[in-house]
C-alpha positions as CSV (number, residue, x, y, z in Angstrom):
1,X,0.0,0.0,0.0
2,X,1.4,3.7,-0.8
3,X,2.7,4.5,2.6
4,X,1.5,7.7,4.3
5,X,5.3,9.1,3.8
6,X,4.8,8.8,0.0
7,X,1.1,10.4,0.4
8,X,2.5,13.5,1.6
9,X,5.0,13.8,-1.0
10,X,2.4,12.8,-3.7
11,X,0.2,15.6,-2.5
12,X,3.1,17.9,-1.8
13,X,4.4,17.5,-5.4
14,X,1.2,17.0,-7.7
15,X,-1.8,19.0,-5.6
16,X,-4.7,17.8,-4.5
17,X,-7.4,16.1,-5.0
18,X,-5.6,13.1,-6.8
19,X,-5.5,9.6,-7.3
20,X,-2.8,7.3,-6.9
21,X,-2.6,3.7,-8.6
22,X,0.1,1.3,-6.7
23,X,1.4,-1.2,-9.5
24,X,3.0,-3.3,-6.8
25,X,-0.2,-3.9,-5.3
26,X,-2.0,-4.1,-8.5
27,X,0.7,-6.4,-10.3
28,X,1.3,-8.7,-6.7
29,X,-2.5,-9.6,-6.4
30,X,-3.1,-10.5,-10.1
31,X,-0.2,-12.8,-9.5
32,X,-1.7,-14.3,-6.6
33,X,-4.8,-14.4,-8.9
34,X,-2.6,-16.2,-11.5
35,X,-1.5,-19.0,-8.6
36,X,-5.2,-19.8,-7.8
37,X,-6.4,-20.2,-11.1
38,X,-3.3,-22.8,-11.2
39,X,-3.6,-22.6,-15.0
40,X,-7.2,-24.0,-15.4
41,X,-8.6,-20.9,-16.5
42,X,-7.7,-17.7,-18.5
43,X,-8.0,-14.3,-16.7
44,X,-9.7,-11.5,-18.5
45,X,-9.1,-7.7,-17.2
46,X,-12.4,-5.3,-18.1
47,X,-11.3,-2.2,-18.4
48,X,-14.2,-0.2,-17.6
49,X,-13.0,-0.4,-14.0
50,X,-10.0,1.2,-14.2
51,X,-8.7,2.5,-17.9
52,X,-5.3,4.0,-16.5
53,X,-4.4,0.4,-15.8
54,X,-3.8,-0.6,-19.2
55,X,-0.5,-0.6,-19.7
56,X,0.0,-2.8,-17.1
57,X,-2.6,-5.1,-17.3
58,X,-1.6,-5.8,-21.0
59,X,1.3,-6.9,-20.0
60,X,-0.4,-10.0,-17.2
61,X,-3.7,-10.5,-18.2
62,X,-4.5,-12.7,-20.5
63,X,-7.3,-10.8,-22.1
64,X,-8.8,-7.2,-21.8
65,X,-12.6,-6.5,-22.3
66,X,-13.5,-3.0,-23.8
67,X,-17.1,-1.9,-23.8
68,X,-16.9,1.3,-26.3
69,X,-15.7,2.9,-29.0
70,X,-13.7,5.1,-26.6
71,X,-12.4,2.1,-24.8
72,X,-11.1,0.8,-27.8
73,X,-9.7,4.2,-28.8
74,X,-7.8,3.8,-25.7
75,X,-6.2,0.1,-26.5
76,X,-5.4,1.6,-29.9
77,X,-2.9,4.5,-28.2
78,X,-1.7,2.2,-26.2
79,X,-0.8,-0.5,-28.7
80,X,-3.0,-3.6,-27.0
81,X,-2.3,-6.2,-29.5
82,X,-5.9,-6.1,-31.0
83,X,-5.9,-10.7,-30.2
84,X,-6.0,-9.9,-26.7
85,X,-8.9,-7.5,-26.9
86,X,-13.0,-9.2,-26.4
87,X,-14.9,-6.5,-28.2
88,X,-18.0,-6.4,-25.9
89,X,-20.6,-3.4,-24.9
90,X,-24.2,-3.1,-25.4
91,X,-24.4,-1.1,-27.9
92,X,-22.5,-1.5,-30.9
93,X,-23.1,0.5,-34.3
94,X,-21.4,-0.2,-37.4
95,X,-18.8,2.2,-37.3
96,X,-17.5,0.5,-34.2
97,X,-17.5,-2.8,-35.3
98,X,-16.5,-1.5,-38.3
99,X,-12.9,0.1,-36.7
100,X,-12.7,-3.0,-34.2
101,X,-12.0,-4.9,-37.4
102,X,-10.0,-2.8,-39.0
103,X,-7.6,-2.6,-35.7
104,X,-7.7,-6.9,-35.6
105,X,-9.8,-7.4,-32.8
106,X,-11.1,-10.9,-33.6
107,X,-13.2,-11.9,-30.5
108,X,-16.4,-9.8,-30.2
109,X,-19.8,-10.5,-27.8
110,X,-23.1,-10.4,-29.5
111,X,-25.6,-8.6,-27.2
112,X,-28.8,-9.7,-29.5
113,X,-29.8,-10.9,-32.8
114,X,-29.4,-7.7,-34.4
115,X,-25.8,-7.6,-33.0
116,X,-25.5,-10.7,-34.5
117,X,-26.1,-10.2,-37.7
118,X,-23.9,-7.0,-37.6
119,X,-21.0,-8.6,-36.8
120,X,-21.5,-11.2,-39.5
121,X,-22.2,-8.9,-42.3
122,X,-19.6,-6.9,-41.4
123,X,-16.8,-9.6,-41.3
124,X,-18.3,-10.9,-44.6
125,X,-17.6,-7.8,-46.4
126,X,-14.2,-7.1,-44.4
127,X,-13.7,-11.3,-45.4
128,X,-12.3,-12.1,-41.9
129,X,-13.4,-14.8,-39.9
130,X,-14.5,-13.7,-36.4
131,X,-15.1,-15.5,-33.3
132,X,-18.6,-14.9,-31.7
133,X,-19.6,-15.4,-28.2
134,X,-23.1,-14.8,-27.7
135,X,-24.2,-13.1,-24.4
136,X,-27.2,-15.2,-22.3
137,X,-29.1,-12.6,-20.6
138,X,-29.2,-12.4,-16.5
139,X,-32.9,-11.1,-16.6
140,X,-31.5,-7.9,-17.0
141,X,-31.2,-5.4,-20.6
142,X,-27.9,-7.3,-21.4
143,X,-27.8,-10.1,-23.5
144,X,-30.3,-12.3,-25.2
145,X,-33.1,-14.8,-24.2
146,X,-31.9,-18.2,-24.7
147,X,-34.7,-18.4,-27.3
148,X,-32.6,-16.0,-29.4
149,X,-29.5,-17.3,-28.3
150,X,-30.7,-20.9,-29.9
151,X,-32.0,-19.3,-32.9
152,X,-28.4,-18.2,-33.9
153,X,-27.0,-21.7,-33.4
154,X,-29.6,-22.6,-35.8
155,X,-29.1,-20.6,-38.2
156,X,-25.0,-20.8,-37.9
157,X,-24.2,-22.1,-41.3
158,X,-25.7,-19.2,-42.6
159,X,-23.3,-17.1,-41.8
160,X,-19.5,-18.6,-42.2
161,X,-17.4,-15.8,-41.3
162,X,-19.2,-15.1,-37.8
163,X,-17.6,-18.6,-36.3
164,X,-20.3,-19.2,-32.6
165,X,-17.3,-20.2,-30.3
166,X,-19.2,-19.9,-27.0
167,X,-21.1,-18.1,-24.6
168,X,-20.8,-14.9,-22.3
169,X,-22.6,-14.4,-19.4
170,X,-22.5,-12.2,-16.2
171,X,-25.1,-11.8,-13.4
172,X,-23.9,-8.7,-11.8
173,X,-21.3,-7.2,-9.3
174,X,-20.1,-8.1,-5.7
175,X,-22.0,-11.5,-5.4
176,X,-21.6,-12.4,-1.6
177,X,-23.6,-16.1,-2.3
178,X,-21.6,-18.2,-3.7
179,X,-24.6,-21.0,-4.3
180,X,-26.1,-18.3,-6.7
181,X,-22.8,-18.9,-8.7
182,X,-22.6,-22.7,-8.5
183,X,-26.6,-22.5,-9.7
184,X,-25.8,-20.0,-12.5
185,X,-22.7,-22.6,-13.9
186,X,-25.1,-25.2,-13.5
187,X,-27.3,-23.8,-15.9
188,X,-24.6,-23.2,-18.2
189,X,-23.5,-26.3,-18.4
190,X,-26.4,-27.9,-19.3
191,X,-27.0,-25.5,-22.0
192,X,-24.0,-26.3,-23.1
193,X,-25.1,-30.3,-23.4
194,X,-28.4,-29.1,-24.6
195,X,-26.8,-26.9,-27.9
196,X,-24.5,-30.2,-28.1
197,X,-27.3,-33.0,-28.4
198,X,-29.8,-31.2,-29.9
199,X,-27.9,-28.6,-32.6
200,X,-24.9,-31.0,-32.9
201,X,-22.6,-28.3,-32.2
202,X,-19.8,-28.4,-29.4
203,X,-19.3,-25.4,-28.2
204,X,-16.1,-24.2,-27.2
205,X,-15.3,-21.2,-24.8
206,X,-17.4,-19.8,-22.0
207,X,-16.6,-16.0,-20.8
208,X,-17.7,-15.8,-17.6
209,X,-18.2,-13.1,-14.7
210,X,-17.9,-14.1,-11.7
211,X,-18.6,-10.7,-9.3
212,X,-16.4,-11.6,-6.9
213,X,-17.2,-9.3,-3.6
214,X,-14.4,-7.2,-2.9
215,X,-14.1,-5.1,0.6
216,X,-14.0,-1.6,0.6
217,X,-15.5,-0.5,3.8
218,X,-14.5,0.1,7.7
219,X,-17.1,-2.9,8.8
220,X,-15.8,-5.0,5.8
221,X,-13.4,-8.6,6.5
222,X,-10.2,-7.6,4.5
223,X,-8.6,-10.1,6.4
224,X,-8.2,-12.5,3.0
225,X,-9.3,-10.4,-0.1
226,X,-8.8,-13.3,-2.4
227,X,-11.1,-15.5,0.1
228,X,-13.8,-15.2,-2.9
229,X,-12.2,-16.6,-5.5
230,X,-10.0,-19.2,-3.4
231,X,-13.3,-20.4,-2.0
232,X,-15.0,-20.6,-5.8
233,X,-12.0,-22.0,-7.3
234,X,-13.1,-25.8,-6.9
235,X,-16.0,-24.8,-9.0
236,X,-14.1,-23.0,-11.5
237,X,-11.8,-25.8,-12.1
238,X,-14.7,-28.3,-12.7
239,X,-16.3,-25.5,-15.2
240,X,-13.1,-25.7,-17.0
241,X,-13.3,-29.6,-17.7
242,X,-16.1,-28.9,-20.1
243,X,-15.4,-25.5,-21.2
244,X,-12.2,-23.2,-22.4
245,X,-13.2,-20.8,-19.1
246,X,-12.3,-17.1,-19.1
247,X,-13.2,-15.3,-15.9
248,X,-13.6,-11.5,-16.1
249,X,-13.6,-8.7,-13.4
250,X,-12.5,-5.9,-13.0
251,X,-13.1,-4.7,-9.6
252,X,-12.0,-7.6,-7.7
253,X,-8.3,-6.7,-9.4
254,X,-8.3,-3.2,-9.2
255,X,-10.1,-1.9,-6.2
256,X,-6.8,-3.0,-3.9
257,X,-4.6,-0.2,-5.7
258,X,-6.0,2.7,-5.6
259,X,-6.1,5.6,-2.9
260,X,-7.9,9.1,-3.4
261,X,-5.9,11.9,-1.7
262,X,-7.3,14.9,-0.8
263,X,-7.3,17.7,1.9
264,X,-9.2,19.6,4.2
265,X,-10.0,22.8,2.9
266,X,-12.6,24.3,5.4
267,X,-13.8,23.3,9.0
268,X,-17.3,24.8,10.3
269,X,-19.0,23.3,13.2
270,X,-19.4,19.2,12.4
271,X,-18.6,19.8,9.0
272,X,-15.1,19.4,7.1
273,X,-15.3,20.8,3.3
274,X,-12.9,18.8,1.5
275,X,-11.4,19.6,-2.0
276,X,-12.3,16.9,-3.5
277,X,-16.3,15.4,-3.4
278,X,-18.6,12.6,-5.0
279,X,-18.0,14.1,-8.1
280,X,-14.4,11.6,-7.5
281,X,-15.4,9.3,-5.1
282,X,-17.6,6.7,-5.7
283,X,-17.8,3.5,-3.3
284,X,-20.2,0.9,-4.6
285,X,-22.6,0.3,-2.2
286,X,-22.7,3.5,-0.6
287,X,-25.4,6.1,-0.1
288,X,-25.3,9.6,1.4
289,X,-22.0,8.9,3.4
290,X,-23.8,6.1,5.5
291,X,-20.9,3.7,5.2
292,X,-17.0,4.4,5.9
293,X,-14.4,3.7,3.6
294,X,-11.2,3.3,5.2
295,X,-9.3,6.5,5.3
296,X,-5.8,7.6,6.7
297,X,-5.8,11.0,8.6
298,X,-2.4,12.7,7.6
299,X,-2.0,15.6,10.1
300,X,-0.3,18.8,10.1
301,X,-0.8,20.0,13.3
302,X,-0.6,18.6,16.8
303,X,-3.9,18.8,18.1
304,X,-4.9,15.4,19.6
305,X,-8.9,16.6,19.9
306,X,-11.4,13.8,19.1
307,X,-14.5,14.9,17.1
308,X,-17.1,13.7,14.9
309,X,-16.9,15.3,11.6
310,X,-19.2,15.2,8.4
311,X,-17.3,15.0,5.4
312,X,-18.6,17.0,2.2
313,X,-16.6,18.4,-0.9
314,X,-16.8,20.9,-2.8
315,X,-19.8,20.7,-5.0
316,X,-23.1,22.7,-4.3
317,X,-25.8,20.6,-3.1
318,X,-26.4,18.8,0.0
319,X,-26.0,15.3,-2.0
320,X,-22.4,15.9,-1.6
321,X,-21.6,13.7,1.4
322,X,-18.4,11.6,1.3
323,X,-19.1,10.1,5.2
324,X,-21.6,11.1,7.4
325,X,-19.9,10.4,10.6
326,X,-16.5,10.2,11.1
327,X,-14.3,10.3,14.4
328,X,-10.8,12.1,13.5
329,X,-8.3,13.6,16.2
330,X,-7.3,16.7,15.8
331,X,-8.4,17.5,12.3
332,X,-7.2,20.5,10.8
333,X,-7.1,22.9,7.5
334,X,-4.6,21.4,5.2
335,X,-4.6,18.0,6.8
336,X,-4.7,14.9,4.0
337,X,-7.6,12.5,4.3
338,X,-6.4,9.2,1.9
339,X,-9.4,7.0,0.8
340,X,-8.5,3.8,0.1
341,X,-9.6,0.8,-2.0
342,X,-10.8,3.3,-4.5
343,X,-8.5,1.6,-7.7
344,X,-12.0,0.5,-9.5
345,X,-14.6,2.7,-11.0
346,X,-14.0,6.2,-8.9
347,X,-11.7,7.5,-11.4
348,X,-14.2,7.4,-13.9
349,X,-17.5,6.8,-12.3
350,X,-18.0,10.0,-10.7
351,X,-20.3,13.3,-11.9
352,X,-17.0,15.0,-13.1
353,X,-18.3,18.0,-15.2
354,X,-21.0,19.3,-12.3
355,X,-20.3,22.9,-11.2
356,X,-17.1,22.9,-13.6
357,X,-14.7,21.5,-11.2
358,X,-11.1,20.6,-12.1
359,X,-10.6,16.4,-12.8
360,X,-7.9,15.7,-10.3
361,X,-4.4,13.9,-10.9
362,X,-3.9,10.9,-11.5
363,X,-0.3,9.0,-10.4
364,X,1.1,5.7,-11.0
365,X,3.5,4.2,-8.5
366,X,5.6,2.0,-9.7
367,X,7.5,0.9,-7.0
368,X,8.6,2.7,-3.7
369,X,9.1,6.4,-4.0
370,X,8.6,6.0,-7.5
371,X,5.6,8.1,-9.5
372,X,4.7,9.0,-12.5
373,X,2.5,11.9,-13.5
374,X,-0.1,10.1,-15.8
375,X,-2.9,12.5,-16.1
376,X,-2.4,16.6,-15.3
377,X,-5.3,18.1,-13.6
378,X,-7.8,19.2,-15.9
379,X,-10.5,21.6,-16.4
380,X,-14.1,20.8,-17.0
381,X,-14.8,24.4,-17.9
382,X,-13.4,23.7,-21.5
383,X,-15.8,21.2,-21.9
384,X,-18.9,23.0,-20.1
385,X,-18.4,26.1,-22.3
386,X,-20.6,26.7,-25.3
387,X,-18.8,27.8,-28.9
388,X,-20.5,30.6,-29.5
């Protein structure tokens, strides 16, 4: 974890509010990751979670999901080799397909029928073979019914150069039951058997998400972070006999690595005004400040007074409530309040162009004492302001 020593010299040298992603941390638990999965299965990155991560996670992962034209924009200027990329997202036009294929990406998700059919015309006229993994819907607005799903395999032979390879499926984020996961493989697997003895086709691959819970509060167990998926990996490793498994997530790598730095700007009563706000931080699970992330209390003063403060930032309404109770000795203007656990989503998640604020920082640490400058703090007045 970025010690408290390197905080202060983050925040000294780069402002704040800022974020700062710990590779270590990032690169050690995807290795530990790696030694559970004990080779059975492949490990796929989405980067929706974290997009500065990149770099690094091409480097480990095995594959990275991108769910947008931007997303893919983003592998592009980083130089992703395009066979590592699953093209997936809910809404794909032609253009986008259109550019995937012209990058290389050669795995894509079909989200329906129509996206389907897309894909296949598309690699017909482009004459390159694709592979196709068709998305089972959860109940939700993603993916397709398995009506529509089996209407594809049906109809496969009609369309050659969009090759069915397998299916993707994923129920939803920080799944704390595993029996909901065992009963969602189990009815995987036998529509896998069923698309086997009935369509005569053997299916190959199966991209699955597992939403792995990850901790991120005060009243949260971080005792074994990777208790989840050590627990689920029996399960994974049977799903692997009849199936070329691929888990994804995104959160359950990322959240570890991150820490949101920002300081105390104004102190009135209960409340402390911070300089950053929920326009940056964005814990899953958390409404109005009722639950506490963990956060480290840098001081710059030695006042030892215990109070209970409200934290807000810096935005104009009375939504913006980072913790609504939090006991901190001796907290002063200028002191550094670290948020940590914040490596998934935040960065991007957050209401970033209300009331024109400036988009903090954003730091890599590479190794001890070592940071890079990967984003410069930038202003959402350029974008709010009207060409006139």
């Amino acid at each position: 974890m970025t010690s408290c020593t390197e905080i202060r010299e983050i925040a000294e040298r780069y402002g704040t509010p800022s974020f700062v992603f710990d590779l270590e941390i990032l690169t050690e638990r995807f290795a530990e990751m790696r030694k559970i999965a004990d080779g059975r299965y492949h490990l796929c990155y989405s980067i929706k979670a974290n997009p500065f991560l990149v770099p690094c996670m091409n480097e480990i992962a095995d594959n990275l999901e991108v769910c947008s034209p931007g997303e893919l924009a983003i592998c592009k200027s980083l130089h992703v080799h395009p066979e590592k990329i699953i093209y997936s997202g809910v809404n794909k036009g032609e253009k986008d397909v259109t550019e995937a294929f012209a990058y290389g990406v050669c795995t894509f998700t079909a989200e329906s029928v129509n996206q389907f059919h897309l894909i296949s015309r598309i690699a017909e006229q482009m004459n390159k073979k694709v592979s196709v993994l068709l998305r089972l819907t959860s109940g939700t607005q993603f993916g397709m019914s398995e009506e529509d799903l089996l209407s594809l395999i049906e109809q496969r032979e009609a369309h050659p150069y969009a090759q069915i390879d397998g299916i993707h499926f994923f129920a939803g984020t920080q799944q704390k039951k595993p029996e909901k996961k065992k009963k969602e493989l189990a009815v995987l697997k036998a529509l896998f058997e069923k698309i086997r003895s009935e369509y005569g086709m053997e299916l190959k691959k199966l991209e699955y998400g597992p939403g792995f819970p990850v901790p991120v509060f005060e009243d949260d167990d971080f005792s074994d972070t990777l208790k989840p998926m050590k627990d689920f990996h029996e399960i994974l490793r049977e799903t692997a006999e009849w199936a070329d498994l691929t888990i994804e997530t995104g959160r359950f790598i990322s959240a570890e690595c991150g820490t949101y730095i920002t300081r105390a700007a104004d102190l009135k009563s209960s409340y402390c005004i911070l300089d950053g706000g929920i326009n940056h931080v964005s814990y899953i699970g958390q409404m109005m400040g009722m639950k506490v992330p963990v956060i480290r209390h840098l001081k710059t003063t030695d006042n030892t007074e215990k109070k209970e403060w409200i934290l807000c930032g810096s935005l104009c309404t009375v939504n913006d409530v980072l913790v609504r109770k939090k006991e901190l000795e001796g907290l002063s203007v200028g002191d550094i309040l670290a948020f940590d656990h914040i490596g998934a989503y935040s960065v991007t998640e957050g209401i970033y162009l209300f009331l024109s604020r400036t988009m903090p920082s954003v730091i890599l640490r590479e190794n001890k004492n070592s940071f890079r400058l990967v984003r410069s703090p930038l202003e959402t007045c350029d974008v709010n302001t009207p060409v006139i």
